[in-house]
C-alpha positions as CSV (number, residue, x, y, z in Angstrom):
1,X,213.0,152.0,126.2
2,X,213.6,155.1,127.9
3,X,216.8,155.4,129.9
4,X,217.2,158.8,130.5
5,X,216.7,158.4,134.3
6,X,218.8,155.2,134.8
7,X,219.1,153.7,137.4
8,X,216.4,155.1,139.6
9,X,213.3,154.7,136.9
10,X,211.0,152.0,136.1
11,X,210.5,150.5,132.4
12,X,207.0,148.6,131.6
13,X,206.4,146.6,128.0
14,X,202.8,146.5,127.6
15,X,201.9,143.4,125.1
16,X,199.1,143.4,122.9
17,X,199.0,140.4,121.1
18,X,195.6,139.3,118.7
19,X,194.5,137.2,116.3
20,X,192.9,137.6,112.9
21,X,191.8,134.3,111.9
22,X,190.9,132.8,115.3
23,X,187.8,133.7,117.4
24,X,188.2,134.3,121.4
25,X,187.2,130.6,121.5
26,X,189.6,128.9,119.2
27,X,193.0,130.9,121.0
28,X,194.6,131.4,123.8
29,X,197.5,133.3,125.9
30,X,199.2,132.1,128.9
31,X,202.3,133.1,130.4
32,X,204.4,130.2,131.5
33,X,204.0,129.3,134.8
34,X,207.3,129.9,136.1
35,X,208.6,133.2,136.3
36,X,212.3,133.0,135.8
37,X,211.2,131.2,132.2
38,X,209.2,134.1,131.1
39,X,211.6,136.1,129.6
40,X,214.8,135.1,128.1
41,X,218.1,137.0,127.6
42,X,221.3,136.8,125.1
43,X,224.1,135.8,126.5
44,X,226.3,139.0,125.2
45,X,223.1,141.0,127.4
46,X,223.9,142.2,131.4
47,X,220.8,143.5,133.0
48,X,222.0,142.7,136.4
49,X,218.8,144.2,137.9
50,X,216.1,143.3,135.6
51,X,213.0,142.1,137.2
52,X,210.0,140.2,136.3
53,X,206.8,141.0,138.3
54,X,205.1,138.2,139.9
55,X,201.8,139.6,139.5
56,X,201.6,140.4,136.0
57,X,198.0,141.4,134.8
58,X,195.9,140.1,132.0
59,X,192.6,141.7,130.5
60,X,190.5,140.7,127.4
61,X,189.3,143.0,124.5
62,X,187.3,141.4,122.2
63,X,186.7,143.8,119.3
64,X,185.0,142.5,115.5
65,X,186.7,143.6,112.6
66,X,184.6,144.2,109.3
């Protein structure tokens, strides 16, 4: 993360997560459905303004691998 401009910027994690040995058939992602048990935190961690989107965005990218 990049916290040079704390507090008035804006971090984004993009995830890219893919299988090897499973085909687009045999897997797949979901988020769980509510938000506040998306992402988890230590204890010993204070982000008192960290925010999870409500709209977060999903795409597929199928790609073969020789």
């Amino acid at each position: 993360m990049d916290l040079k401009k704390f507090p008035m910027d804006k971090q984004k994690c993009h995830l890219k997560m893919e299988s090897y040995g499973y085909t687009t058939h045999q897997l797949l992602f979901e988020w769980v459905a509510k938000i506040d048990e998306r992402v988890e935190f230590s204890d010993d961690l204070e982000l008192p303004e960290f925010v999870t989107p409500p709209n977060i965005s999903t795409e597929t990218c199928v790609v073969k691998y020789l």
